[in-house]
DODRENMI-410984 format. One record per residue (C-alpha): x, y, z; chain. Coordinates in nm, 3 decimals. Each point is the difference from the previous one (the first is absolute). Example, Ala and Ser with C-alpha at 12.3 -4.5 7.8 and 13.67 -1.06 7.14 Angstrom:
! residues 2
1.230:-0.450:0.780:A;
0.137:0.344:-0.066:A;
***
This chain:
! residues 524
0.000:0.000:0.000:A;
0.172:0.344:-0.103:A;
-0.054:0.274:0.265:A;
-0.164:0.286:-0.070:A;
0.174:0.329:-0.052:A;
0.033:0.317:0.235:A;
-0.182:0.293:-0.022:A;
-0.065:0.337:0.164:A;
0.088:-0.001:0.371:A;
0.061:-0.385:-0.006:A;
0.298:0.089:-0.166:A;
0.108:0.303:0.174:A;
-0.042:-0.174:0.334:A;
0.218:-0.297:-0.129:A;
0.287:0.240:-0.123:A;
-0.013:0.229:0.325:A;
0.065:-0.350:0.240:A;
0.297:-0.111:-0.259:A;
0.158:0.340:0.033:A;
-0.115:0.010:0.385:A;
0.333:-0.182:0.106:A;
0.247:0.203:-0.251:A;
-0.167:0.326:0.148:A;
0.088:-0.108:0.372:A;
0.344:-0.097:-0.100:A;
0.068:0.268:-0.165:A;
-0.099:0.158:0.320:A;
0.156:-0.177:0.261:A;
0.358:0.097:-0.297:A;
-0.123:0.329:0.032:A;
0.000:0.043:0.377:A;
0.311:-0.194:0.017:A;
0.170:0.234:-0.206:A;
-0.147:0.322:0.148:A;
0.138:-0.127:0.358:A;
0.290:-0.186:-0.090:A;
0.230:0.165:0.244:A;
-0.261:-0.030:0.301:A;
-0.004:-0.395:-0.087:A;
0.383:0.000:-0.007:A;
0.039:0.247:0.314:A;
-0.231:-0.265:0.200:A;
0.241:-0.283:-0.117:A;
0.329:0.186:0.052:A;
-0.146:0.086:0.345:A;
-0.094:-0.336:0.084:A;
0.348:-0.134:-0.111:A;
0.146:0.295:0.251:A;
-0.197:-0.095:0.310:A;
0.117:-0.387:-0.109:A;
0.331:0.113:0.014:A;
0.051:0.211:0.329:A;
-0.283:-0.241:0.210:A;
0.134:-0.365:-0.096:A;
0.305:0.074:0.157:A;
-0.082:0.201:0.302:A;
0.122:-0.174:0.287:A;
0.255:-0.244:-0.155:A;
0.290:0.231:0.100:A;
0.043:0.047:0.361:A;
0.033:0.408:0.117:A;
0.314:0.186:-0.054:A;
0.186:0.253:0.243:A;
-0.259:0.261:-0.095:A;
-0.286:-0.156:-0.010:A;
0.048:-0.140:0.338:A;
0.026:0.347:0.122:A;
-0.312:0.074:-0.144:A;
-0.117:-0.317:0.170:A;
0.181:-0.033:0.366:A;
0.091:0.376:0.023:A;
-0.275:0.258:-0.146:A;
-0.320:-0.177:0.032:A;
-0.145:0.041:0.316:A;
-0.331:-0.096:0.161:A;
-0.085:0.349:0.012:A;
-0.008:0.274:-0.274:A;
0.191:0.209:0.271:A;
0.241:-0.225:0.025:A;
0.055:-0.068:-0.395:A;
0.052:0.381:-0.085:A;
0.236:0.048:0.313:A;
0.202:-0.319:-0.189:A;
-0.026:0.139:-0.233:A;
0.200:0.340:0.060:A;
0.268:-0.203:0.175:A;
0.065:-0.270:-0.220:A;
-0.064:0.068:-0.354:A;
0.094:0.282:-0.272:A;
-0.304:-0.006:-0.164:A;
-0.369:0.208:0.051:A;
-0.298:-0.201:0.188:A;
-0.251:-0.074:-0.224:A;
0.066:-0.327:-0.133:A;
0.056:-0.111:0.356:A;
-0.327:0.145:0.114:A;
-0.156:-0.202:-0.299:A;
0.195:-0.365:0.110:A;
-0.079:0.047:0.394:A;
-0.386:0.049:-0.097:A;
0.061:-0.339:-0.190:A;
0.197:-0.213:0.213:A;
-0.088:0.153:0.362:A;
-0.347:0.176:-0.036:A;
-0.096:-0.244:-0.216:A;
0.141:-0.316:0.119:A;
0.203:-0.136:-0.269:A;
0.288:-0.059:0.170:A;
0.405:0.048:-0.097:A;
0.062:-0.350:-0.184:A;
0.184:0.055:-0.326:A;
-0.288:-0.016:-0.220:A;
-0.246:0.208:0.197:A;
0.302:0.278:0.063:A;
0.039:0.011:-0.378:A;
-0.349:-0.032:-0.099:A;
-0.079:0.386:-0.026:A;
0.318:0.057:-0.224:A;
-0.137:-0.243:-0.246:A;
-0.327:0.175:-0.054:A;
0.180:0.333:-0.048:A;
0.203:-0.172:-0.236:A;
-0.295:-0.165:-0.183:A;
-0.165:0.369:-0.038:A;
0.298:0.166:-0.128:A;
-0.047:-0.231:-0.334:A;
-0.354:0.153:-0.096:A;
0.122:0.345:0.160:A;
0.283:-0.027:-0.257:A;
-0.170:-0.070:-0.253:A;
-0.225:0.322:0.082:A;
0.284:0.248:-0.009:A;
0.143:-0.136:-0.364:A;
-0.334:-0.021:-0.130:A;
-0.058:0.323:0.106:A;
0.337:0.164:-0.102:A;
0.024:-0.204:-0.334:A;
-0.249:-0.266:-0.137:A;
-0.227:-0.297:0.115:A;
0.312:-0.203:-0.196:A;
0.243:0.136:0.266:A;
-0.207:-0.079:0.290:A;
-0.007:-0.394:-0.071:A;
0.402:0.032:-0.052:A;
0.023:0.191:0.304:A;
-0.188:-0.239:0.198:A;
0.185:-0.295:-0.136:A;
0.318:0.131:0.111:A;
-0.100:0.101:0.362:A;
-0.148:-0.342:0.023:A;
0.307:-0.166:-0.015:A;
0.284:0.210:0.059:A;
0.222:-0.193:0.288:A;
0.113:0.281:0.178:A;
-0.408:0.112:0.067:A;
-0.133:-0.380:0.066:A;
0.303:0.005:0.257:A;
-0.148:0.303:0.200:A;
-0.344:-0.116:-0.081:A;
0.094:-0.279:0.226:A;
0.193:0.214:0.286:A;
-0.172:0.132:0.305:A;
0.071:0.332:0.002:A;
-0.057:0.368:-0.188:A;
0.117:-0.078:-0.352:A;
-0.300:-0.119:-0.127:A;
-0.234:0.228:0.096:A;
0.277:0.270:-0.126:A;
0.005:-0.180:-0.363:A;
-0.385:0.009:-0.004:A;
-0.083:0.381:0.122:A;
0.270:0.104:-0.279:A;
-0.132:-0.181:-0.249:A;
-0.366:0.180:0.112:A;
0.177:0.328:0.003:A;
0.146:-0.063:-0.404:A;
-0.353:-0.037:-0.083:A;
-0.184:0.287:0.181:A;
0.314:0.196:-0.080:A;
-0.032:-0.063:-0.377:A;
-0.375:0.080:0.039:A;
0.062:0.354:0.185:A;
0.249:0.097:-0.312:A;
-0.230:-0.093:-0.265:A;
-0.312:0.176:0.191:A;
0.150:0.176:0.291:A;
-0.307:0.097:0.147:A;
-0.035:0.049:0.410:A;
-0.157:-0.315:0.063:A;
0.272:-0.249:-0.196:A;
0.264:0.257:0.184:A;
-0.151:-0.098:0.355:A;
0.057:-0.354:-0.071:A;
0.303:-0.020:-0.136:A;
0.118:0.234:0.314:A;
-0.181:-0.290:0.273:A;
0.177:-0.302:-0.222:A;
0.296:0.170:0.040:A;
-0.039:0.063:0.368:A;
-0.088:-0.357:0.070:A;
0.356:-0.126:-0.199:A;
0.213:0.252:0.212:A;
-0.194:-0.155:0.320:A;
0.118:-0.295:-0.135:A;
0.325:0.027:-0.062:A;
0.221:0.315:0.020:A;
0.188:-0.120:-0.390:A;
-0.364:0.089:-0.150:A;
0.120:0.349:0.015:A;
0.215:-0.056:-0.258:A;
-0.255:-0.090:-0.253:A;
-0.274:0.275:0.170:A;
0.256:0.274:-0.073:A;
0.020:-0.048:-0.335:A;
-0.333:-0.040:-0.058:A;
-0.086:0.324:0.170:A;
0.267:0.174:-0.192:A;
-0.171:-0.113:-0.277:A;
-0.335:0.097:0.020:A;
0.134:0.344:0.143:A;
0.185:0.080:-0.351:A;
-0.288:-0.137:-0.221:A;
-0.335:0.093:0.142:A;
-0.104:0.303:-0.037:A;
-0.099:0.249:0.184:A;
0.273:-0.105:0.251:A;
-0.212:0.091:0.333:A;
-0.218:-0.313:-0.097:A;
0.293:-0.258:0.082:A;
0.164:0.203:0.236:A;
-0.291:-0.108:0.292:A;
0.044:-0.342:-0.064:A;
0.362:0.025:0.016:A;
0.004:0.220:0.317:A;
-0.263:-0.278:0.159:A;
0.297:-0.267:-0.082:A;
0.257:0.215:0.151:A;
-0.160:0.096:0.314:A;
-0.101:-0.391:0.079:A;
0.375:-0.101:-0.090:A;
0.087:0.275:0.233:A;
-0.206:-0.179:0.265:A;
0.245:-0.310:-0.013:A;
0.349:0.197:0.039:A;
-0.056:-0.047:0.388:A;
-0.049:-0.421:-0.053:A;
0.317:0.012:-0.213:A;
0.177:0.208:0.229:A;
-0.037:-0.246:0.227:A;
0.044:-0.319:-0.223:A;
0.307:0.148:-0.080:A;
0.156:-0.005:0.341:A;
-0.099:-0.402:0.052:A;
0.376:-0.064:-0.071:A;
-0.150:-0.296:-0.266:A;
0.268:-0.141:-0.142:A;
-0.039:0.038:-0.427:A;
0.199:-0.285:-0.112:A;
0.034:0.071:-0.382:A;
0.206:0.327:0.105:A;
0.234:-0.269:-0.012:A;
0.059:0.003:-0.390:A;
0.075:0.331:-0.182:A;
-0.302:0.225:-0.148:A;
0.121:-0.037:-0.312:A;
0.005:-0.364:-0.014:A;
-0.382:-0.038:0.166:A;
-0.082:0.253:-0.264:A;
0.070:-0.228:-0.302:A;
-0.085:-0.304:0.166:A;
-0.358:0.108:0.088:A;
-0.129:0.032:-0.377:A;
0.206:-0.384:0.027:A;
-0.239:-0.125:0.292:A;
-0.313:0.183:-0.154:A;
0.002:-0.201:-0.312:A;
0.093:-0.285:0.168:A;
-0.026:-0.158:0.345:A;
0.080:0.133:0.351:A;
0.208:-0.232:0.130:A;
0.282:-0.087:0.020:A;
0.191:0.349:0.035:A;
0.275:0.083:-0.321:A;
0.270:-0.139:0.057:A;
-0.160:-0.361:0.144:A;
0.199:-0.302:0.118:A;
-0.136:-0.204:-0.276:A;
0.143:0.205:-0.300:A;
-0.280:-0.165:-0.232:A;
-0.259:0.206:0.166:A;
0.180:0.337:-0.065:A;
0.076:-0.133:-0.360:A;
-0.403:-0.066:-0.087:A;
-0.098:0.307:0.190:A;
0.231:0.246:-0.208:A;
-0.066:-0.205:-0.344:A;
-0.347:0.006:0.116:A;
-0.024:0.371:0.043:A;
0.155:0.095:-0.303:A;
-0.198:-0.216:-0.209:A;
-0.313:0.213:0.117:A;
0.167:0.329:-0.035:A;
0.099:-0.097:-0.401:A;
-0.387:-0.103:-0.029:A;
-0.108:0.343:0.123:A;
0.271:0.182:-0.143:A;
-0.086:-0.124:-0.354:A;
-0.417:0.046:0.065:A;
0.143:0.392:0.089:A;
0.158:0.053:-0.317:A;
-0.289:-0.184:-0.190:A;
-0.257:0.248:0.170:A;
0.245:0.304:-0.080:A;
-0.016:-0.072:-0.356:A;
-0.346:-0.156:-0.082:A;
-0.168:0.110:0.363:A;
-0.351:0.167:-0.004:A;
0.031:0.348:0.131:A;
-0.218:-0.083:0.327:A;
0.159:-0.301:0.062:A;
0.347:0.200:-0.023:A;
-0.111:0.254:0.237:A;
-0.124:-0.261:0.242:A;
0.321:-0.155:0.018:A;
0.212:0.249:0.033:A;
-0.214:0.175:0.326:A;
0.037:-0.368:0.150:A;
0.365:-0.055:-0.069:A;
0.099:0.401:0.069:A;
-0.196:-0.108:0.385:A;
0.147:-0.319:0.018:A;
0.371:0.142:-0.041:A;
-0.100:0.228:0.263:A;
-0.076:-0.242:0.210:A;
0.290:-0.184:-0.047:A;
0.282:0.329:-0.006:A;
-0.108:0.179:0.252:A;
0.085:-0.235:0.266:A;
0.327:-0.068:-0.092:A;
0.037:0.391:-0.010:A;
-0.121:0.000:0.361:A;
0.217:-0.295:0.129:A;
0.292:0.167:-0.214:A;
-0.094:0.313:0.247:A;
0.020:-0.179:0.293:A;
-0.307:-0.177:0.102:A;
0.065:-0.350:-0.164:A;
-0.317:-0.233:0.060:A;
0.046:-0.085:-0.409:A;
-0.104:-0.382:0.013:A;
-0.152:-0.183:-0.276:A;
-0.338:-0.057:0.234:A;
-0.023:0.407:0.053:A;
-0.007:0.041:-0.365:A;
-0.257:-0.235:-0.123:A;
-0.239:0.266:-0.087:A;
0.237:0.083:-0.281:A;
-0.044:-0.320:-0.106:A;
-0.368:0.006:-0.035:A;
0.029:0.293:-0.234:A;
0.258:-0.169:-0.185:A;
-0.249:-0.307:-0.065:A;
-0.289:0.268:-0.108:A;
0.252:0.162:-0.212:A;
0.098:-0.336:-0.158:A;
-0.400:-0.133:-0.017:A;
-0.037:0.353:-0.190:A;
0.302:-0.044:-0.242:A;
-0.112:-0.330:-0.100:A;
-0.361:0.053:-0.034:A;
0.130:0.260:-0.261:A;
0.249:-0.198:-0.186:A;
-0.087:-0.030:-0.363:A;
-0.059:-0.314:-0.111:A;
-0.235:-0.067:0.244:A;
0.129:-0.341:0.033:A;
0.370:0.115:0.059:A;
-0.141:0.161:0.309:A;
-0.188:-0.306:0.106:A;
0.316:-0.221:-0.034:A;
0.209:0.217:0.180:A;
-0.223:0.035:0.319:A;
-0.007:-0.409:-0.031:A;
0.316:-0.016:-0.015:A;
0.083:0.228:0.310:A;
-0.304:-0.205:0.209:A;
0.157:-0.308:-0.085:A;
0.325:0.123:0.124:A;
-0.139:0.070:0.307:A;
-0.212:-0.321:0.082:A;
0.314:-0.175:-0.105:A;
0.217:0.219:0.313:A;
-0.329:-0.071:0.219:A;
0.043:-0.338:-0.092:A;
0.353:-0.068:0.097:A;
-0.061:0.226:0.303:A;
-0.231:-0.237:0.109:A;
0.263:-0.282:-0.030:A;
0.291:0.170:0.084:A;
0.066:0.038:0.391:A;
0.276:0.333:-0.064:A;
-0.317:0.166:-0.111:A;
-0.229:-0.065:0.307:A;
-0.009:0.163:0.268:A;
0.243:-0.131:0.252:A;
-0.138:-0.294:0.238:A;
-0.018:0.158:0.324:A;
-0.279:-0.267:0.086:A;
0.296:-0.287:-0.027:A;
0.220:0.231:0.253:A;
-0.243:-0.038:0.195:A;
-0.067:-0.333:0.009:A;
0.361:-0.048:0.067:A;
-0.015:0.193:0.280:A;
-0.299:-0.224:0.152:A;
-0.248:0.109:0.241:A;
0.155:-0.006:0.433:A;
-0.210:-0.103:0.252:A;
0.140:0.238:0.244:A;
-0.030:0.408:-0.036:A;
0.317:0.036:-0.211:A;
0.279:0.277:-0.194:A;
0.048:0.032:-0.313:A;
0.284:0.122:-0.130:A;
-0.008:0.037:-0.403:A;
0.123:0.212:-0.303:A;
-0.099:0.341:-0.014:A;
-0.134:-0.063:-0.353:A;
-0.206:-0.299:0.118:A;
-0.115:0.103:0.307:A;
-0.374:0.135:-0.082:A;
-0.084:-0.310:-0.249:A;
0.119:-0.212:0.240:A;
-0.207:0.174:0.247:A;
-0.279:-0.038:-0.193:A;
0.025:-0.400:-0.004:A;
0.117:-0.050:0.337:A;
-0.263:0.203:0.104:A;
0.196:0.217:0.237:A;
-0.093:0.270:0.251:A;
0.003:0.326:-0.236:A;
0.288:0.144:0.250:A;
0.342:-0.132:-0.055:A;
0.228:-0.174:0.227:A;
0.292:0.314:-0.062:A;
0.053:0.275:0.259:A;
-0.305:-0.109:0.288:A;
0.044:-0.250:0.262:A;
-0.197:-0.324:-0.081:A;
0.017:-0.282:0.221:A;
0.023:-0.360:-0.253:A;
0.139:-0.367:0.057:A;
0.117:-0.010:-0.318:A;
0.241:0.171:-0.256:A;
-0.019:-0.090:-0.357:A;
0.264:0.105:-0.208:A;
-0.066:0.020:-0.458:A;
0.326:0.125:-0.121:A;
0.180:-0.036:-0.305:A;
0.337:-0.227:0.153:A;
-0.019:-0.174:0.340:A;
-0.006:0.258:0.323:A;
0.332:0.093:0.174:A;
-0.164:0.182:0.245:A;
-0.223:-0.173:0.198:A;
-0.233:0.091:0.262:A;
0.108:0.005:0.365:A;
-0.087:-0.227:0.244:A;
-0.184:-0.172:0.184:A;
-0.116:-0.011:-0.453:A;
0.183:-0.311:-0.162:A;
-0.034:-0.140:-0.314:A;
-0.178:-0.282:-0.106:A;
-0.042:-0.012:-0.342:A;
0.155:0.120:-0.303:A;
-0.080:-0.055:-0.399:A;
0.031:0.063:-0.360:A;
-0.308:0.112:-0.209:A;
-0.047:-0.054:-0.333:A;
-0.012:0.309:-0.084:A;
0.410:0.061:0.119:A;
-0.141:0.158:0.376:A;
0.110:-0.117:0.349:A;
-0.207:-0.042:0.272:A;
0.118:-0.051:0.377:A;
-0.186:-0.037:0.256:A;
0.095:0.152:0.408:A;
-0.261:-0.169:0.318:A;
0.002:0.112:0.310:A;
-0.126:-0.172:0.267:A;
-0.231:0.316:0.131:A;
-0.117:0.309:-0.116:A;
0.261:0.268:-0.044:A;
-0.004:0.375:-0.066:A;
0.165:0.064:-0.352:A;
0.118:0.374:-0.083:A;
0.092:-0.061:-0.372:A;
0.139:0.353:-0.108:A;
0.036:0.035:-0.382:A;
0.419:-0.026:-0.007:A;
-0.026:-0.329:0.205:A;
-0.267:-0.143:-0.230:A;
0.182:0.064:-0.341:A;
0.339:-0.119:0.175:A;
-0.190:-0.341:0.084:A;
-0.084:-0.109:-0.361:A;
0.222:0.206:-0.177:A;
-0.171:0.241:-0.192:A;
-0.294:0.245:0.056:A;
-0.260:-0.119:0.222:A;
-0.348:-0.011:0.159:A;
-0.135:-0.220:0.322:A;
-0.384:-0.167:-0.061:A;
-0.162:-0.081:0.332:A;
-0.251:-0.292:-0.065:A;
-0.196:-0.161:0.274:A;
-0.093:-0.382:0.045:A;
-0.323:-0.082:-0.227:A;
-0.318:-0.005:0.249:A;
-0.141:-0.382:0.058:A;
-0.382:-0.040:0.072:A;
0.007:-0.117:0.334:A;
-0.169:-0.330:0.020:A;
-0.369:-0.089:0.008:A;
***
């Protein structure tokens, strides 16, 4: 039997359900397309918060970190600020943020929960990234921004480290954007907020200054009329003022800055080094391979930016060109004018200070090769760099001289006592191993403490031993090259351990950690 032909709206009805599933695929293409880099900023995000979460607590804390931990958090707010202002060189508002986490809130000090707060700034900065190069160049330059930021070593690093860096990175990478929006439209509101971001970064960390400056100097010698920045940049100056008094006193804390050590010249070339690279282990290592892959490392991602410069410079839209060269003309500020400052006599220049110049580095790249012409030169270069870097986060992973060091294994060398106990331990090691001992927060050195026990961590077995009625009665190697020996005495004594006498014991600068038996539920 033939079938009948169509007519009329049989037939339109039939052809509107075959073209029914073209039209929604052409637009579900369409949509795709239109929000391409949303779908690709939710992915590169997600890969981010893999990246700086997986890992969280697998390293145990380092010597600042454990500061953060067994010296500045406090159970009360009071307390935490006052730690602040005697033990650390940095403002108070990250630490306000990590004691409502882990002592309002009740989250604790392990590794993981001390860290957790850094990872979410770090997270953010990606899509805040991505904001400030979209907003300075293209939509193209925000995915390549974000891409970079996601992975960059040095950033995942301080995305996993419990104190201000994070939080620094992220309020910078805020103030790029709202800074870029107050130039193109510098009306009062945009002004305002660029003036509270920057507030919150100097709060932060003191080094945001030297990105706020520029900035400010900026938007005073492009917007016109100049009274309309000037406000915002007085409000910044006046609540920057507010913190001399904190740094004042910061400054007298007689904190030891270890990287004074090497020359400013040499920290200045090897920060761009650990920036494109990894943080550990310092240039020159022990393990000349790591130096080797660090430097070769480096200067494979300069050559890739270099050449995406000079590709812009000739083929470059003229917006794209402008956006990159405000971003790299701030992030050489950034970088210069502490060296200027340390060259002038205060020296705090340390790879960690400057990693806001690093963040507007990575926007500056993200904007470079979002511009590139080919687009798919562009696109291969920013894989190239990402794979670089999950490559270095990869054998970081594996690679114990680029971990933190393992204060938790000290520890455990040490052992618990069961009587109240001295510890007498590097200078360098004493608030980590504080922190794992779980110590009294005052130190052993210059007060009377009365103990059974003196435990001495050195370097090369003791020749200066503790006076009777102490004897020893036990001494051993740790894997990690340390001595321990071990004094009893038969009854309490009062111990006056006065710095001198300390250092002389172990042979180099010391610290004494009090640490009381564990409490045993008494029995049912």
């Amino acid at each position: 039997m033939e079938s009948m032909p169509l007519h009329g709206a049989d037939a339109e009805a039939t052809t509107a359900t075959e073209l029914a599933p073209a039209i929604e695929l052409g637009r579900v293409r369409h949509l795709l397309t239109e929000h391409a880099d949303v779908i690709a900023l939710v992915m590169i995000t997600a890969v981010a918060a893999g990246v700086r979460f997986a890992t969280l607590g697998m390293q145990g804390l380092d010597h600042d970190e454990s500061v953060t931990a067994a010296g500045v958090l406090h159970p009360s707010i009071g307390g935490t600020i006052s730690a602040v202002a005697q033990l650390e060189r940095t403002p108070p508002l990250y630490y306000m943020l990590e004691w409502l986490w882990t002592q309002a809130l009740g989250f604790g000090t392990d590794p993981a929960n001390l860290r957790f707060l850094s990872a979410v700034f770090g997270t953010l900065t990606v899509p805040v990234a991505f904001l400030a190069a979209r907003e300075l160049s293209s939509r193209r330059a925000g995915v390549m921004t974000a891409a970079l930021v996601a992975l960059n070593p040095f950033l995942v690093w301080y995305s996993q480290e419990a104190r201000a860096y994070a939080l620094l990175v992220l309020f910078i990478a805020l103030g790029l954007y709202v800074f870029a929006r107050a130039l193109s439209k510098p009306t009062r509101g945009r002004l305002a907020v660029w003036a509270l971001v920057s507030i919150l970064a100097i709060f932060t960390h003191y080094f945001a200054v030297f990105t706020v400056v520029p900035e400010a100097a900026w938007l005073f010698w492009a917007v016109r009329p100049r009274r309309r920045p000037f406000a915002a940049i007085a409000a910044v100056g006046v609540a920057g003022g507010a913190l001399l008094p904190l740094a004042v006193t910061q400054q007298g804390s007689n904190a030891t800055e270890w990287f004074k050590q090497t020359s400013i010249l040499t920290r200045a070339w090897q920060t761009p080094v650990h920036f494109a690279t990894t943080v550990k282990p310092e240039i020159p290592s022990p393990q000349a391979w790591t130096a080797h892959l660090q430097i070769a490392a480096a200067m494979f991602a300069a050559a890739i930016l270099l050449a995406g410069v000079a590709a812009l410079a000739r083929r470059g839209e003229r917006r794209d060109g402008r956006g990159a060269r405000v971003v790299f003309a701030l992030a050489a500020a950034s970088f210069c004018l502490p060296i200027a400052v340390a060259f002038a006599g205060a020296d705090f220049l340390d790879a960690r200070n400057l990693i806001g110049a690093l963040l507007v580095l990575l926007v500056g790249a993200g904007i470079v090769f979002g511009a590139v012409r080919p687009r798919i030169a562009g696109t291969l270069a920013t894989a190239a760099i990402c794979a670089l870097f999950a490559g270095l986060l990869v054998v970081s992973a594996s690679t114990s001289a680029m971990q933190r060091p393992h204060y938790q294994g000290a520890a455990g060398s040490i052992g618990r006592s069961s009587v109240k106990r001295m510890v007498v331990v590097p200078r360098t090691s004493e608030p980590p191993l504080s922190y794992y001992l779980g110590a009294q927060r005052a130190d052993g050195v210059g007060r009377p403490v009365w103990v059974r026990e003196i435990e001495l961590y050195s370097s090369a077995p003791t020749h200066d031993a503790p006076q009777a009625p102490f004897r020893l009665v036990g001494e051993r190697s740790t894997q990690n090259g340390m001595w321990v020996s071990r004094y009893e005495s038969p009854r309490p004594v009062r111990v006056w351990l006065s710095p001198a006498h300390a250092t002389h014991m172990i042979g180099e600068g010391a610290g004494a950690l009090v640490t009381l038996p564990p409490i045993t539920a008494a029995a049912p």
